[in-house]
Backbone as a printed PyTorch tensor [residue, N CA C, xyz], in Angstrom:
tensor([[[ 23.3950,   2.8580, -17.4780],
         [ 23.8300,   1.7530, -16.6540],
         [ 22.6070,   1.1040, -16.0190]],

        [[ 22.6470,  -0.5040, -16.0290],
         [ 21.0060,  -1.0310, -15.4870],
         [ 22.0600,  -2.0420, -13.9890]],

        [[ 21.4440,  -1.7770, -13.0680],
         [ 21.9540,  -2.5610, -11.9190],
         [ 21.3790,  -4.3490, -12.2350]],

        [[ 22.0220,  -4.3970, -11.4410],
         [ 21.6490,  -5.9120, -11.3880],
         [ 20.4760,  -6.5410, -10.6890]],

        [[ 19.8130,  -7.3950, -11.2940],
         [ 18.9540,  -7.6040, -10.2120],
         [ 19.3410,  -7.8920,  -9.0990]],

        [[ 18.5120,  -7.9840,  -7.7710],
         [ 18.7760,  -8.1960,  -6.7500],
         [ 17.9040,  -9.5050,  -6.5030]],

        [[ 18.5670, -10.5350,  -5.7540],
         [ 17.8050, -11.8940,  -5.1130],
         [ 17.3350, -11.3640,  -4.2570]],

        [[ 16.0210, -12.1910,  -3.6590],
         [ 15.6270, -12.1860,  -2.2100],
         [ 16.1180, -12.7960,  -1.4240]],

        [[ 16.5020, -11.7130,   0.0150],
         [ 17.6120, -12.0370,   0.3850],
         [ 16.0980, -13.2320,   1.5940]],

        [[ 17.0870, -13.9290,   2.6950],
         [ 16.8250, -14.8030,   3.3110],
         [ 16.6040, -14.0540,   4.7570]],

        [[ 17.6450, -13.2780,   5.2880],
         [ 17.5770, -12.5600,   6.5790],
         [ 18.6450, -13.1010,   7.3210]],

        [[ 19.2770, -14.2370,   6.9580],
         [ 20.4990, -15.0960,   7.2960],
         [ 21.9490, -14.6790,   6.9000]],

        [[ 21.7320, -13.5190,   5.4720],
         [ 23.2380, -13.2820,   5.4820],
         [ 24.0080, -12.4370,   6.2390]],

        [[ 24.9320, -12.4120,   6.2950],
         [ 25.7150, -11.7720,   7.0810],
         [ 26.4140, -10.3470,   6.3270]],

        [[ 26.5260,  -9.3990,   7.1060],
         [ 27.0880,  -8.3500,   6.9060],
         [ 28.5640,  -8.1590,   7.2590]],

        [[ 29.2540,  -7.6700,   5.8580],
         [ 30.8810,  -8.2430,   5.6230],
         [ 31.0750,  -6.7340,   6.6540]],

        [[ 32.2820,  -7.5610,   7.3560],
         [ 33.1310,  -6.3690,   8.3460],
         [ 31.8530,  -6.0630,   9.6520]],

        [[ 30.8390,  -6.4840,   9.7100],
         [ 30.2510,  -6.1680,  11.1240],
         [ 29.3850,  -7.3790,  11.5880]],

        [[ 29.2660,  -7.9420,  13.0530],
         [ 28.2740,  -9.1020,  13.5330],
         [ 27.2180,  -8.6950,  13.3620]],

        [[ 26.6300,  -8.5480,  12.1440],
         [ 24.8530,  -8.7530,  12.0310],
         [ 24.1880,  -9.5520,  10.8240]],

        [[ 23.2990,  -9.7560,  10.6060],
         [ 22.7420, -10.3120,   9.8720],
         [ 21.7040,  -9.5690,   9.0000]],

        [[ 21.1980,  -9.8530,   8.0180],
         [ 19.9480,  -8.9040,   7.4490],
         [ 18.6370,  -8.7590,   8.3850]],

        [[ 18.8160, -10.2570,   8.9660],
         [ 17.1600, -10.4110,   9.8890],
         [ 17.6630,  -9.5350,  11.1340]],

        [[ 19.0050,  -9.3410,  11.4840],
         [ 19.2500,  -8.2950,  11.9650],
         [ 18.7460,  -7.2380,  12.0830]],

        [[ 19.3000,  -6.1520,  10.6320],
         [ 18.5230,  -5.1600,  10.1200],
         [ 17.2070,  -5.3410,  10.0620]],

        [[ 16.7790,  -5.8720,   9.5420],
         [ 14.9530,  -6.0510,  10.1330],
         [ 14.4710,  -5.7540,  10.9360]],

        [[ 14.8910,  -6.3360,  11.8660],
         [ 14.4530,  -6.4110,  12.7990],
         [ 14.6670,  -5.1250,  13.8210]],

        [[ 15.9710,  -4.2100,  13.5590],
         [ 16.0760,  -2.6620,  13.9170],
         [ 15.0650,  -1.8390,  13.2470]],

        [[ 14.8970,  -1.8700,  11.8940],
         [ 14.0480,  -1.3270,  11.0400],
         [ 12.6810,  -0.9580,  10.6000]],

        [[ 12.2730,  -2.4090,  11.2020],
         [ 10.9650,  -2.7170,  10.8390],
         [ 10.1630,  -3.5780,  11.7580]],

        [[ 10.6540,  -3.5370,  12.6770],
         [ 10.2400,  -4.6550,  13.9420],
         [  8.2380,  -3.6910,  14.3190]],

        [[  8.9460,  -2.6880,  14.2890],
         [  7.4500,  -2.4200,  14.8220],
         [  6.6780,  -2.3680,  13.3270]],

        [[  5.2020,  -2.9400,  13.1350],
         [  4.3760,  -2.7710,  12.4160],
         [  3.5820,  -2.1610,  12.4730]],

        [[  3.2950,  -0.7980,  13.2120],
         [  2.4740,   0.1310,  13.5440],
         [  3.1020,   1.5200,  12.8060]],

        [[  3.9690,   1.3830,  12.7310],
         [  5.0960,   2.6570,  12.0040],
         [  4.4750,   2.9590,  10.7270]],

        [[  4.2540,   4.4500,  10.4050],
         [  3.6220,   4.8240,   9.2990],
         [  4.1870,   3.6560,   7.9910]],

        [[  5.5430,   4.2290,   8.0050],
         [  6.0070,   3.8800,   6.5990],
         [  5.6760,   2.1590,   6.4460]],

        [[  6.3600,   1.2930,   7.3670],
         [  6.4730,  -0.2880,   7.7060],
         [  4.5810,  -0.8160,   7.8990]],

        [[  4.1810,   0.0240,   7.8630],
         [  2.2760,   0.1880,   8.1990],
         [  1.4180,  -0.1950,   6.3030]],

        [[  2.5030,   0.9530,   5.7820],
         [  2.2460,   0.9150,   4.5050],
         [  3.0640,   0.2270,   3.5030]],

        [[  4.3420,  -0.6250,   3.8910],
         [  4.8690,  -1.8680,   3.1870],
         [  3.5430,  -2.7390,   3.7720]],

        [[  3.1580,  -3.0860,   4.9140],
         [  2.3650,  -4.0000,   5.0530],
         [  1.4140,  -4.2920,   4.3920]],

        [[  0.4020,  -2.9870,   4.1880],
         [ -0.2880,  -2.9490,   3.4600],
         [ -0.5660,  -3.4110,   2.1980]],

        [[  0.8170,  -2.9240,   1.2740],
         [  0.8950,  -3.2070,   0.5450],
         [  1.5650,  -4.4480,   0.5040]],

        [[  1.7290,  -5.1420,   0.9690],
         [  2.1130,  -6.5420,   1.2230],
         [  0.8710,  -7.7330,   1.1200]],

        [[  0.0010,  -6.9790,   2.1100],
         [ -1.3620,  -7.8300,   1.9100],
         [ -1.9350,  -7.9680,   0.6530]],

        [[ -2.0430,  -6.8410,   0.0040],
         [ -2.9010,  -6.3240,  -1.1890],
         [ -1.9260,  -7.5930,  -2.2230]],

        [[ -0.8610,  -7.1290,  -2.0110],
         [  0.2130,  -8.4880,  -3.0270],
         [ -0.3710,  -9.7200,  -3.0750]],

        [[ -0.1500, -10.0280,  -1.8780],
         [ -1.2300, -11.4540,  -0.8820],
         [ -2.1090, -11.7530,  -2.0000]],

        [[ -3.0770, -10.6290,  -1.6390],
         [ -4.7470, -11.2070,  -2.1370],
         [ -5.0460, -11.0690,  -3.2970]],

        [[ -3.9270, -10.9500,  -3.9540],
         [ -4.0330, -10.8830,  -5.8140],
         [ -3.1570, -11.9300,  -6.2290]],

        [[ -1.8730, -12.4730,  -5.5140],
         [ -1.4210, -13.7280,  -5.8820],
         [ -0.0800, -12.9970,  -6.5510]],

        [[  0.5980, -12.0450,  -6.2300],
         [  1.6310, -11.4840,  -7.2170],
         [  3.0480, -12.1420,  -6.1420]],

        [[  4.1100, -12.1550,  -7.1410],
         [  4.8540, -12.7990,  -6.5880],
         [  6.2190, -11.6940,  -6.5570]],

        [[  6.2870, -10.6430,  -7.2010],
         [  6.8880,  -9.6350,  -7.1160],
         [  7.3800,  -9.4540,  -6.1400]],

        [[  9.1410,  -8.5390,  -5.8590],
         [  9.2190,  -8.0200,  -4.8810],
         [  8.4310,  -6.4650,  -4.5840]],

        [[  8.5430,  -5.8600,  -3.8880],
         [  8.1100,  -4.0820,  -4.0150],
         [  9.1180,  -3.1560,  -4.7300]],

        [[  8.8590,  -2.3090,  -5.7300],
         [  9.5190,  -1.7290,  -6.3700],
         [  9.9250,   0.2580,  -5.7940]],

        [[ 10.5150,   0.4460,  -4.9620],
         [ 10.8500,   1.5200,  -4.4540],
         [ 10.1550,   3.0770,  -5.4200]],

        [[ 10.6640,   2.8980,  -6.8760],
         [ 10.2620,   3.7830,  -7.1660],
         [  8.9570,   3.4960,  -8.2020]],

        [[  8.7620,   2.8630,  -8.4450],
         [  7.6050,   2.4110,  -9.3170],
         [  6.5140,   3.1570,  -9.3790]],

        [[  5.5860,   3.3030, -10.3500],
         [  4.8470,   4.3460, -10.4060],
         [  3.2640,   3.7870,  -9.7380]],

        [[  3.4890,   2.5260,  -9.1670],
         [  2.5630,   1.9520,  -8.2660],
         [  3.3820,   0.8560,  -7.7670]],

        [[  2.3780,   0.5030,  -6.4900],
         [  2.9740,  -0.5000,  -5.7940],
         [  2.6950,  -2.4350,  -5.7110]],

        [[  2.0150,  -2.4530,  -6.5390],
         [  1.5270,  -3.9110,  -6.9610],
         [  1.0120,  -4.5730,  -8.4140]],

        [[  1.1360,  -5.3490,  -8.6590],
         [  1.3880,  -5.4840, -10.4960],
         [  0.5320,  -7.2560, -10.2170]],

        [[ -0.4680,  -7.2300, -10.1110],
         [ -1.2550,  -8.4980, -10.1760],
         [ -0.6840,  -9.0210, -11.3100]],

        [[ -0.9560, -10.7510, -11.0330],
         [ -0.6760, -11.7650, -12.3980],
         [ -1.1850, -11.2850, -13.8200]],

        [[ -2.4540, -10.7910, -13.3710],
         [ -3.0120, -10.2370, -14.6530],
         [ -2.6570,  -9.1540, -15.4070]],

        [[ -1.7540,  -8.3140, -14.5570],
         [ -1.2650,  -6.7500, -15.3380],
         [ -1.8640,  -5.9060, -14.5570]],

        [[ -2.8140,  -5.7950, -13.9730],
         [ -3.6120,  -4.9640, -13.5550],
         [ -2.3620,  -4.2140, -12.5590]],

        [[ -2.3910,  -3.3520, -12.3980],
         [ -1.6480,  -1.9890, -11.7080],
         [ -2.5240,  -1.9410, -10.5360]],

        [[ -1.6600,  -1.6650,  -9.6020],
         [ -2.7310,  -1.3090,  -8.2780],
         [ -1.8110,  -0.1820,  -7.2660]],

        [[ -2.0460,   0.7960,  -7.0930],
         [ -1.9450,   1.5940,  -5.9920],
         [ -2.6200,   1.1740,  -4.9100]],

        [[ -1.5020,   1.4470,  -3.3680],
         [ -2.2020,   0.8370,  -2.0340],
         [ -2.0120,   2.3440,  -1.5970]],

        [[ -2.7010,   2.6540,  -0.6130],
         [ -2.7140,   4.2220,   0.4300],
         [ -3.0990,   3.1910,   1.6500]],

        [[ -2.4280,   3.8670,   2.7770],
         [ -2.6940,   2.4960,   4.2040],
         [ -2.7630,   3.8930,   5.1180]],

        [[ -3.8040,   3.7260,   5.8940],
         [ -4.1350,   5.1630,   7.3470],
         [ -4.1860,   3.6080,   8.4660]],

        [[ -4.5610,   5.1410,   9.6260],
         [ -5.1300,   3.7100,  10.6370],
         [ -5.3180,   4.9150,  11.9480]],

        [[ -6.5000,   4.7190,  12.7450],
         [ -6.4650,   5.3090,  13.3830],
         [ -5.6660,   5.8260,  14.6090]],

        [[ -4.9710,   4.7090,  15.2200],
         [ -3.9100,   4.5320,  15.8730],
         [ -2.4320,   4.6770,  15.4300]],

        [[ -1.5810,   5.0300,  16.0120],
         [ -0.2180,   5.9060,  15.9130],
         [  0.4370,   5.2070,  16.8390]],

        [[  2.0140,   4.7550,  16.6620],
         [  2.8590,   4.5130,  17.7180],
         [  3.2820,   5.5270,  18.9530]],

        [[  2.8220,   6.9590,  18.4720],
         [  2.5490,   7.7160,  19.6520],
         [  1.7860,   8.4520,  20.3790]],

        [[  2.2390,   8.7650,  21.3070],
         [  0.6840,   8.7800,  22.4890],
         [ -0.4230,  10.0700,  21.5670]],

        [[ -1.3840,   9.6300,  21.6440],
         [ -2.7040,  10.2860,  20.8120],
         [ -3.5560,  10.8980,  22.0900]],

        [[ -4.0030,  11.9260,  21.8770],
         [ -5.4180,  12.8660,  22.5840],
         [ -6.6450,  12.1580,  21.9660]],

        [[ -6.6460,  11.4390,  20.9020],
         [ -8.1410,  11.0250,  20.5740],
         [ -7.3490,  10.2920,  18.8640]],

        [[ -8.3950,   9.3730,  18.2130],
         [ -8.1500,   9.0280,  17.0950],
         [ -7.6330,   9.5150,  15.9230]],

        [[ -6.8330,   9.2560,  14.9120],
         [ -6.0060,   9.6720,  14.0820],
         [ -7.2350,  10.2820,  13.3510]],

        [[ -7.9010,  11.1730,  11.9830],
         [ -8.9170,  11.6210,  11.1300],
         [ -7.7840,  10.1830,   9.7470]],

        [[ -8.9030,   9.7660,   9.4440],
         [ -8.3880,   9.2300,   8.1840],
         [ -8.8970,   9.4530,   7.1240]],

        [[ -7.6480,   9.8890,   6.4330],
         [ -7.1280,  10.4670,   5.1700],
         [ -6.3110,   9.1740,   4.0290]],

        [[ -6.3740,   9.5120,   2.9600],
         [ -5.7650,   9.3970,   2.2980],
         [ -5.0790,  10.3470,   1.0830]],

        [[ -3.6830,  10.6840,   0.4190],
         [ -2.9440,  11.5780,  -0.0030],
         [ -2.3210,  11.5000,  -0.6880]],

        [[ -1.6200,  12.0640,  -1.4070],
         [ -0.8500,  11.7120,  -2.3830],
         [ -1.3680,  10.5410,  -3.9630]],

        [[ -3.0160,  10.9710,  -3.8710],
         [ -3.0760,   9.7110,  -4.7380],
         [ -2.4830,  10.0630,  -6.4700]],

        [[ -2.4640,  11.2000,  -6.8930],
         [ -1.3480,  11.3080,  -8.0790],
         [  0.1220,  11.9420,  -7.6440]],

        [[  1.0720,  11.3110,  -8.7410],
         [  1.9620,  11.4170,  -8.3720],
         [  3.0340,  11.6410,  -9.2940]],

        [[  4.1650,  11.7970,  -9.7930],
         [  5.1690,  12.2730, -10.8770],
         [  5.4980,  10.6690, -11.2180]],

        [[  5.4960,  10.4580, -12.6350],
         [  6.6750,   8.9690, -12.5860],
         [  7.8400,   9.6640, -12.5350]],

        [[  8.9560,   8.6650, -12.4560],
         [ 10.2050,   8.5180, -13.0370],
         [ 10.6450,   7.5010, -13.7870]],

        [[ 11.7870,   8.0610, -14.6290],
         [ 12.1040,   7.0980, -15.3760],
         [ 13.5890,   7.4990, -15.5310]],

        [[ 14.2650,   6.6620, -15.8130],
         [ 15.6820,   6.9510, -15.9370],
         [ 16.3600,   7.5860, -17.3840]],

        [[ 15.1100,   7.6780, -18.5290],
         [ 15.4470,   7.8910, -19.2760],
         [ 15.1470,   9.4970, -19.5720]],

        [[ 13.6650,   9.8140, -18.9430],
         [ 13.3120,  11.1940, -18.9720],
         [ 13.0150,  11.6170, -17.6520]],

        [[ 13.7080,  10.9610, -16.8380],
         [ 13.2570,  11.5500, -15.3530],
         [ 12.2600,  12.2400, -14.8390]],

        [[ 12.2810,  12.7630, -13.9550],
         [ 10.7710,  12.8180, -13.0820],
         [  9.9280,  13.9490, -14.0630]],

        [[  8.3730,  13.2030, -14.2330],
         [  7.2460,  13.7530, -15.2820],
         [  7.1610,  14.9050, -14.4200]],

        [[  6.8510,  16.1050, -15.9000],
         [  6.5930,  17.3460, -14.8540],
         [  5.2210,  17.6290, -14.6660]],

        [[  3.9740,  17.0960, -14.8530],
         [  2.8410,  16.9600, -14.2280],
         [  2.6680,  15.4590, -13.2850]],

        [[  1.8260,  15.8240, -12.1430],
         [  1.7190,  14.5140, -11.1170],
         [  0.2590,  14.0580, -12.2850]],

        [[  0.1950,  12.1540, -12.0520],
         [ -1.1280,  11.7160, -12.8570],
         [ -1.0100,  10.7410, -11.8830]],

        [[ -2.4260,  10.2260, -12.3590],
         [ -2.8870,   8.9520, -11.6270],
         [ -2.2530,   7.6220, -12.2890]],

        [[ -1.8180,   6.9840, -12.0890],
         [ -0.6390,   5.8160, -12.1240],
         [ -0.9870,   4.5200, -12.1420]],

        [[ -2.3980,   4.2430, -11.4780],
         [ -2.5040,   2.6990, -11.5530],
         [ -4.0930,   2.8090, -11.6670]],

        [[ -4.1240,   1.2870, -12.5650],
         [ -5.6590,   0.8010, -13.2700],
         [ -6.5950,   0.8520, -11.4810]],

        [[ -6.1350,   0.3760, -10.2580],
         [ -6.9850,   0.2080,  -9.4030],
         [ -6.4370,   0.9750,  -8.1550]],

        [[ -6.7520,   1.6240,  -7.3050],
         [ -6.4860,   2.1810,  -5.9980],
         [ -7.1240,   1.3950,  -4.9510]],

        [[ -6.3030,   0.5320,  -3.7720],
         [ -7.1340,   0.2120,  -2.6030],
         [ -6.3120,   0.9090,  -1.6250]],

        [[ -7.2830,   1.6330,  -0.8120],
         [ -7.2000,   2.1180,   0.6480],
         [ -7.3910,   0.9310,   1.5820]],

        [[ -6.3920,   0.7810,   2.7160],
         [ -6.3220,   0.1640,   3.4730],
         [ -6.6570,   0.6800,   4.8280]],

        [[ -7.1220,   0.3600,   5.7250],
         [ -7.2220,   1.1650,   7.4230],
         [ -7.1110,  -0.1250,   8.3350]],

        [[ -6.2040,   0.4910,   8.6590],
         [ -5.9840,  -0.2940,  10.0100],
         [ -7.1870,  -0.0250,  11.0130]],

        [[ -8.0960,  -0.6620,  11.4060],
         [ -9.3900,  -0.3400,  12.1810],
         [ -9.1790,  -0.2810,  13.4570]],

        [[ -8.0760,  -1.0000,  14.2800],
         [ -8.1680,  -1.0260,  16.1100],
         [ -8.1750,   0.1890,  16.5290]],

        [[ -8.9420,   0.6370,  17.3100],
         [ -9.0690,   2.0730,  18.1880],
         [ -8.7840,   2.0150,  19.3540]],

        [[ -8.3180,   1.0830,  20.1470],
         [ -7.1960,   1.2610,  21.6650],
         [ -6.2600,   0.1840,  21.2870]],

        [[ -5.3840,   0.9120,  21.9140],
         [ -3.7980,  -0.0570,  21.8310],
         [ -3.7940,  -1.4760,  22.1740]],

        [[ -4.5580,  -1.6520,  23.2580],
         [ -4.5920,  -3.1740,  24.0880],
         [ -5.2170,  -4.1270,  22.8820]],

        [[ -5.9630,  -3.5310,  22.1340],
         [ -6.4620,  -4.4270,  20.9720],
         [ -5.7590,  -4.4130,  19.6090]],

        [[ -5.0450,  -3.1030,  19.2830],
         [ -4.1060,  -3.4860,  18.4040],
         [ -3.1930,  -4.4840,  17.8680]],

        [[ -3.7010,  -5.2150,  16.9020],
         [ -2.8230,  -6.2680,  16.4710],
         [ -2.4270,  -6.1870,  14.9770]],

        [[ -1.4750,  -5.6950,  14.1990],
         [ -1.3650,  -5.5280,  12.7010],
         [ -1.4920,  -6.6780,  12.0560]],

        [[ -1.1450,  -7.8690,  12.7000],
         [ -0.5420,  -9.0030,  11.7230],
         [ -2.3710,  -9.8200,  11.6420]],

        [[ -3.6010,  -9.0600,  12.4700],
         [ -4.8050,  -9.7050,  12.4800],
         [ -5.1700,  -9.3270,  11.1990]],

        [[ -5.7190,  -9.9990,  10.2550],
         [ -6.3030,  -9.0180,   8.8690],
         [ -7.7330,  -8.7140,   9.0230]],

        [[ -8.3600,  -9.4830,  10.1560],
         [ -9.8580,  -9.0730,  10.3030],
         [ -9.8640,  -7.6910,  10.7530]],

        [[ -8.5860,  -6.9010,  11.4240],
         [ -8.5930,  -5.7140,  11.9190],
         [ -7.9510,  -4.4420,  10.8890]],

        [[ -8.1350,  -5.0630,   9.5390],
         [ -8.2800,  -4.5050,   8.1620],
         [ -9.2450,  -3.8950,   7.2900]],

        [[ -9.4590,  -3.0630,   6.7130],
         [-10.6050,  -3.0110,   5.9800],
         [-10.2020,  -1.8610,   4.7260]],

        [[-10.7610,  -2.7810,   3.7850],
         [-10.1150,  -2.0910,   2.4030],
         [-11.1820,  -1.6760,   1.2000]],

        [[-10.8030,  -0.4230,   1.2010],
         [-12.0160,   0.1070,  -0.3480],
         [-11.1340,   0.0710,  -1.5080]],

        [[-11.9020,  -0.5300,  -2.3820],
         [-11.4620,  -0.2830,  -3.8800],
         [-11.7160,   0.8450,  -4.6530]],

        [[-11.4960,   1.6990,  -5.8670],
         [-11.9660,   2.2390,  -6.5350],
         [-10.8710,   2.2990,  -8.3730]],

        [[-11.6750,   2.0620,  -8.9920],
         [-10.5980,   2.3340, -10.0490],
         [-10.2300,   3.4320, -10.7830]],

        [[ -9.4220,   3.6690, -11.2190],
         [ -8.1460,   5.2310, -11.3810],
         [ -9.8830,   5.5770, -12.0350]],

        [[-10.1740,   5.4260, -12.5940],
         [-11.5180,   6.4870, -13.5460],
         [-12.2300,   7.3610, -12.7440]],

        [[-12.6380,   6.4750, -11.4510],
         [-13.4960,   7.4240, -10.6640],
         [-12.4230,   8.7760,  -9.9990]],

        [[-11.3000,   8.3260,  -9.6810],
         [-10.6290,   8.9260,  -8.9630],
         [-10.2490,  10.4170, -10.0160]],

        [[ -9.5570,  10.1070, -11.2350],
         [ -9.9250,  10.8270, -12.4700],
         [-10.9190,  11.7490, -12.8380]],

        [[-11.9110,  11.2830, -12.5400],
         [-13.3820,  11.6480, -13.2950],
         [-13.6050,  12.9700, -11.6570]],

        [[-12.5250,  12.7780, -10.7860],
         [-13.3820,  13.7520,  -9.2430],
         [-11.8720,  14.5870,  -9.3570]],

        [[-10.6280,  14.3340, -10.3650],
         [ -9.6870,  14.7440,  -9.6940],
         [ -8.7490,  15.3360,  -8.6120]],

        [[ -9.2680,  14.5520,  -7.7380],
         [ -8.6600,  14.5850,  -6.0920],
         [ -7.2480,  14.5240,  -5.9400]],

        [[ -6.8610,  14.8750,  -5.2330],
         [ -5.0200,  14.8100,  -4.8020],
         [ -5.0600,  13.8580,  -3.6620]],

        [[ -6.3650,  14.0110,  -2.4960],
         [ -6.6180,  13.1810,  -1.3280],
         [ -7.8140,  13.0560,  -1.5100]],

        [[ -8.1790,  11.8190,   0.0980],
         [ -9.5060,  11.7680,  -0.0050],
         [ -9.9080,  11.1540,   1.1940]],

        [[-10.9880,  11.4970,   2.2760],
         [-11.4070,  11.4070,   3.1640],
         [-11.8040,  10.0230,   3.6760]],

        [[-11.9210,   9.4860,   5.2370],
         [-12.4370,   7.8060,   4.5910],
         [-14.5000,   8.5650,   3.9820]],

        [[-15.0460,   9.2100,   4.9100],
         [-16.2910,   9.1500,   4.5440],
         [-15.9930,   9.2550,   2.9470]],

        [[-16.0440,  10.1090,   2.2570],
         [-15.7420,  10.2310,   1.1810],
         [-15.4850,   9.0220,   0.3520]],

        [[-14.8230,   8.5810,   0.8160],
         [-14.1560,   7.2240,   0.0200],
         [-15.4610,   6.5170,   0.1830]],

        [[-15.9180,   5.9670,   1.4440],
         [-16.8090,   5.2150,   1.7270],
         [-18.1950,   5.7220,   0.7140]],

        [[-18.5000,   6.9250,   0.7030],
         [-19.7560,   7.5140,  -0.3050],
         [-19.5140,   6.3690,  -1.7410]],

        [[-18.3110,   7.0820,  -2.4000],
         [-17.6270,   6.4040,  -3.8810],
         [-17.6630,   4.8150,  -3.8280]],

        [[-16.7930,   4.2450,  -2.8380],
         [-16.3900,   2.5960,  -2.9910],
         [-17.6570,   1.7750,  -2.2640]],

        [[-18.4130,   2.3470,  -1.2670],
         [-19.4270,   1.4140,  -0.7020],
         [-18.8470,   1.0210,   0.3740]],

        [[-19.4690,   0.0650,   1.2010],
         [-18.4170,  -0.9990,   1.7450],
         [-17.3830,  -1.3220,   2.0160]],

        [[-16.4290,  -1.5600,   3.1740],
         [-15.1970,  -1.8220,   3.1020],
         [-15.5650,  -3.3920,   2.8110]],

        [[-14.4660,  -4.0480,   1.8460],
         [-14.2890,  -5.6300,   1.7830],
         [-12.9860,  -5.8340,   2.7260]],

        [[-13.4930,  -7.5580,   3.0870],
         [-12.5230,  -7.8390,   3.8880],
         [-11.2390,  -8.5110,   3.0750]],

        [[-10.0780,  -8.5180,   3.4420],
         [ -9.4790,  -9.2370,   2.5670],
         [ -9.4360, -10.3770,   2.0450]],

        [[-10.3930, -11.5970,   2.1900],
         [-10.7460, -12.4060,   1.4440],
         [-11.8270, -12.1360,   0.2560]],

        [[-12.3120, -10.7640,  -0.1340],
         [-12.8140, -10.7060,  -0.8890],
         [-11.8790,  -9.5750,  -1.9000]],

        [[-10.7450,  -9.5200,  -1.0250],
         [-10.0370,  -8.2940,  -1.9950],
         [ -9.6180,  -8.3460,  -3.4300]],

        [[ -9.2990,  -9.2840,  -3.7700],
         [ -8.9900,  -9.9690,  -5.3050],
         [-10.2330,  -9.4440,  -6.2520]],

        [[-10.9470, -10.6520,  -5.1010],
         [-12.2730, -10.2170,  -6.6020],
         [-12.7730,  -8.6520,  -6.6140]],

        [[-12.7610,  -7.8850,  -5.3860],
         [-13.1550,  -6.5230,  -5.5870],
         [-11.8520,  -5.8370,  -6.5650]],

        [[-10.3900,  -6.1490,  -6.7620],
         [ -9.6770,  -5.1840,  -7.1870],
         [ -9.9130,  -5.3840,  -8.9180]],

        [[-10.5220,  -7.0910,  -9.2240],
         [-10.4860,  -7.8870, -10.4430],
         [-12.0700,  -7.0310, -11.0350]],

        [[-12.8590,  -6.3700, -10.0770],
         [-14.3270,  -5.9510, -10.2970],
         [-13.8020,  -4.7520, -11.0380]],

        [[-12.8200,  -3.7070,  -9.9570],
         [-12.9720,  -2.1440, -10.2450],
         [-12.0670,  -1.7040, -11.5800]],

        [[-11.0000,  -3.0690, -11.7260],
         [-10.4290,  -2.8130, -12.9020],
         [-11.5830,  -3.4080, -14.6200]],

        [[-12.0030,  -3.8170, -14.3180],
         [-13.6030,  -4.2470, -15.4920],
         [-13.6850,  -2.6530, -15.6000]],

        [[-14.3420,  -2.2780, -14.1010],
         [-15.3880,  -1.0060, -14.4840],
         [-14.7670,  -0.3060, -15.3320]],

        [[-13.3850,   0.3490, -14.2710],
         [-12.4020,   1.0900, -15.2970],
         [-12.1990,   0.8060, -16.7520]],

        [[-12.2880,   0.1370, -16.8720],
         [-12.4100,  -0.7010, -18.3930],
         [-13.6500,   0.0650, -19.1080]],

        [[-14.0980,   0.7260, -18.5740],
         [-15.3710,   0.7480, -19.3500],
         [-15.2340,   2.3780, -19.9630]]])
């Protein structure tokens, strides 16, 4: 059985048998943008952004962004700051970078693999609350690396120093395109 696609909804419809709306639900759901999970739709929201994909997000997909070009991209999003009260800064990590597909036809792979041509780590950078702003992207900073390197070290996680050794530089997101359009070349190689 294949469901139907689903439209994008507007946030205007209404929910049959109760007074709410979808922007409703939203807005219970996802109102805060500091929230791990809603931290890492964002993320991966931006990364969508700065490659030009017009896709919705695919829940189970074996990555989370599918550039115009094909290119596959895994997002991982940390941030030092937490919606709750902290003794000192979050350690940033990143986890889970292989993972099982699924498929409906042979269901979940029984080894975890690496899944997409490019990986960007995202960090939310503000370190006190009063300056916290998610929706700023200058208060972003994103490393690339493509599945080979990640492959070639076979990691499950990975540290930011660490990351930072491998990717260099965080780019800002106006350069994120061309860095994700760079690491998928290398991988190429």
């Amino acid at each position: 059985m294949h469901p139907a696609p689903e439209g994008a909804l507007a946030g205007s419809e209404d929910f049959v048998g109760c007074a709410a709306t979808v922007l409703d639900f939203w807005r219970f759901a996802m109102s805060d943008l500091r929230v791990n999970n809603v931290r890492g739709y964002l993320a991966e929201f931006l990364v969508a952004m700065a490659v030009g994909s017009s896709g919705s997000r695919v829940e189970w997909d074996a990555y989370d962004v599918r550039a115009p070009d094909g290119t596959t991209i895994e997002v991982k999003s940390s941030a030092y700051l937490q919606v709750w009260e902290q003794k000192r800064p979050s350690r940033i990590e990143f986890t889970g970078l292989k993972g099982r597909t699924w498929t409906a036809q042979q269901g979940v792979a029984s080894e975890p693999t690496y899944n997409a041509d490019v990986y960007v780590f995202a960090v939310q950078t503000a370190q006190s609350h009063d300056a916290y702003d998610p929706l700023d992207i200058t208060q972003w900073a994103f490393y690339v690396l493509p599945r080979s390197t990640l492959e070639a070290l076979g990691y499950k996680s990975i540290s930011l120093s660490t990351l930072q050794t491998l990717a260099g530089a965080s780019v800002p997101f106006a350069g994120l395109a061309h860095a994700i359009a760079s690491a998928r070349k290398l991988g190429d190689r």
